[in-house]
N, C-alpha and C positions, 0 to 999 in steps of 0.2 A: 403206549406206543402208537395208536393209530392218530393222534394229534399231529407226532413226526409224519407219518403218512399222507395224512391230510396236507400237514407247510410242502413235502416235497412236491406234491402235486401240483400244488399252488404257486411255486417256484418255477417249475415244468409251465407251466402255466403264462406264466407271466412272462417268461424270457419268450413263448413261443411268439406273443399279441406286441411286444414292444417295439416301437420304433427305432428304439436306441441298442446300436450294437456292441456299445461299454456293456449300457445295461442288462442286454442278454448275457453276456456274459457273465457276469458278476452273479446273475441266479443260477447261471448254470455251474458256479463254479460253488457253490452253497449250497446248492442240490445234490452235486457229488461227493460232497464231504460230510453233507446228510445222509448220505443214502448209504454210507461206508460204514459213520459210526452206528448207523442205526445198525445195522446188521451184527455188529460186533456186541452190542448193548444187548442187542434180543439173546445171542447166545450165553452171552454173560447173567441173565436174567434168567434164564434155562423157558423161553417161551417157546420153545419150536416143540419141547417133550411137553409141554404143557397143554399144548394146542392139537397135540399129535399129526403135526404138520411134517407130510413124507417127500423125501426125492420124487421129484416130476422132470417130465420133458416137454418142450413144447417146439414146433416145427416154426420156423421163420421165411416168410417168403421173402427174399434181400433187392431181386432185379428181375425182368423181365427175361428171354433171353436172349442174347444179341446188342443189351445194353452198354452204352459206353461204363468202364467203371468197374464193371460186376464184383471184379476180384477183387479194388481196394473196398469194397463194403462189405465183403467177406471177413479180408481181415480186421475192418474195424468192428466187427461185430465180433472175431475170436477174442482182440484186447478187451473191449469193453466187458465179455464177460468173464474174464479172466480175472481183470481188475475185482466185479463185483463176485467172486467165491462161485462162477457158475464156469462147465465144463460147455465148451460146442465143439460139434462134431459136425463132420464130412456130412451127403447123403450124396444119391446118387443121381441127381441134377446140376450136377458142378458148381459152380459160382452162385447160383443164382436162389438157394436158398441155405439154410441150414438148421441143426436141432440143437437146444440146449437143452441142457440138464441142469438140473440143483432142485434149490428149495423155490418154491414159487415166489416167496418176498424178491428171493434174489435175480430169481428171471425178467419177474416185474421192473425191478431196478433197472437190469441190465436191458431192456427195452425200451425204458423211456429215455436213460441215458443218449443210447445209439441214434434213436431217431432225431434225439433235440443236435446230436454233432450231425447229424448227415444234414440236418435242414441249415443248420451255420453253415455246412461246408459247401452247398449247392448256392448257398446265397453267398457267398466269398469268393465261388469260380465266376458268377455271374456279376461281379464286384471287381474281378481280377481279370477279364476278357482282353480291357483293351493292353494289359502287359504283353500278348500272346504277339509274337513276330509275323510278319504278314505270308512268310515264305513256309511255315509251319504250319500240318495240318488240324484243323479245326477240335475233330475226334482227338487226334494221338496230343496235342496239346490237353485239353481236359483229361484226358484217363492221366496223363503225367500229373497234371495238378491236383486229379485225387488223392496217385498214388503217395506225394509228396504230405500234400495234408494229413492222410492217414499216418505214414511214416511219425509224424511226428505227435499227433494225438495220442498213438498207442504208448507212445515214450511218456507225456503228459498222465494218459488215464494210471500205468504202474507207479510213476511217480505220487499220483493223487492217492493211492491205495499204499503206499508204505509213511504217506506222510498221517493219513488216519491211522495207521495202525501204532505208529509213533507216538503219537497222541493218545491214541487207548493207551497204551503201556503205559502213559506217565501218571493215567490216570487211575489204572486198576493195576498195574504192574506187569508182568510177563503173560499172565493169563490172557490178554487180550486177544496178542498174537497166536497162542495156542488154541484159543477157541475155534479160531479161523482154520486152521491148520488140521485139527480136528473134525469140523463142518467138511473141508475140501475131500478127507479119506474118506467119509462118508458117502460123499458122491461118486467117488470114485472104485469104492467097493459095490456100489447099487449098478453104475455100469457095466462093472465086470460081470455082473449078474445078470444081468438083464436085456444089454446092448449087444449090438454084433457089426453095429457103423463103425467105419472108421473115424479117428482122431481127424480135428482140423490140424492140419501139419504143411498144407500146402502154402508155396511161396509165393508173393505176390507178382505181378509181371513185370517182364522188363521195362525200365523207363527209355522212352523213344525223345522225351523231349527234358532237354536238361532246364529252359525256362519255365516250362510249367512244372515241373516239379520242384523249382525250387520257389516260385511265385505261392503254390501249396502249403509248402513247409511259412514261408513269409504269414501267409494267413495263417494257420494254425495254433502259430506263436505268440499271434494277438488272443488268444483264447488261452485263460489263464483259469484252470481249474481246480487251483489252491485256494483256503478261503480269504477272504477280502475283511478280514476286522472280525469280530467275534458272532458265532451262530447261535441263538436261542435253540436249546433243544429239550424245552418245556413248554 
């Protein structure tokens, strides 16, 4: 398994250095679907009891505070790890950071995921400027076109996690999906034990500008996080 480890990083990697905004995409969309099966692989291989690899948490710094955004990086950071079998929770600096939980493979995931969509999405707004109306404020135009881009990421990242899952099943049968399902009570039994943060549950903010929110959604859509033709996972 740490070979997978190795190409996703190298994947991570490559989409970060590339000039080409197909081609970012296209590793990021490899990555994701790497980083899905592998997870499902390990539990099927029983490597997490083998390695005695325990629930952890790890704290996330997301925004400064005061930064334009805070809340849609909030929520792309709950999808993203929702997506990869990891819990985030509240803490109590509002927006601007948050804690996950799970297994460390999985937080790892859910980290490098987040960061490679927030660096597309910051390079997409500053890509998408001149769409923004002149009578529209500067701020409330970007946080709309965050929120818009996350909006549709998050729909992207569950989509990209029922279609590995789909794929494990066809390849191992039902167990796939129960591995997972299994993995998630876990963590969620280890919170109940252990945590006393609240659940992320908060809603993102009102959109103030209907062009940039939908210029977000526009880019987002260009980011196709399905995979692109067949993935070595040897």
């Amino acid at each position: 398994m740490d070979n997978i480890t190795n190409k996703i990083n190298a994947l991570f990697a490559k989409a970060e250095s590339t000039d080409s905004t197909h081609e970012a995409e296209a590793l990021l969309a490899k990555a994701q679907e790497l980083m899905i099966k592998h997870a499902i692989d390990a539990e099927l291989l029983g490597e997490r009891k083998d390695s005695h690899e325990e629930v952890a948490f790890e704290d996330v710094e997301l925004a400064t505070k005061g930064s334009p955004g805070a809340q849609a990086l909030f929520m792309l950071l709950c999808a993203t790890a929702r997506a990869n079998s990891v819990t985030p929770l509240g803490t109590n600096e509002g927006w601007h950071d948050a804690r996950l939980v799970g297994y460390p493979r999985d937080i790892t995931s859910t980290k490098a995921m987040y960061h490679a969509i927030v660096l597309a999405m910051f390079d997409a707004e500053l890509k998408s400027r001149a769409n923004r109306p002149r009578h529209e404020h500067a701020r409330t135009w970007k946080v709309s076109f965050y929120n818009g881009f996350v909006h549709t990421m998050s729909t992207k990242l569950l989509q990209a996690r029922d279609d590995a899952v789909s794929q494990a099943n066809a390849e191992h049968g039902s167990s796939a999906e129960l591995v997972l399902v299994s993995k998630e009570q876990r963590v969620q039994t280890w919170i109940s034990e252990n945590m006393t943060l609240g659940r992320a549950t908060r809603s993102a903010s009102r959109t103030r500008s209907a062009s940039g929110f939908l210029s977000g959604v526009t880019a987002a859509n260009t980011v196709d996080l399905r995979s692109r033709g067949s993935v070595e996972s040897r």
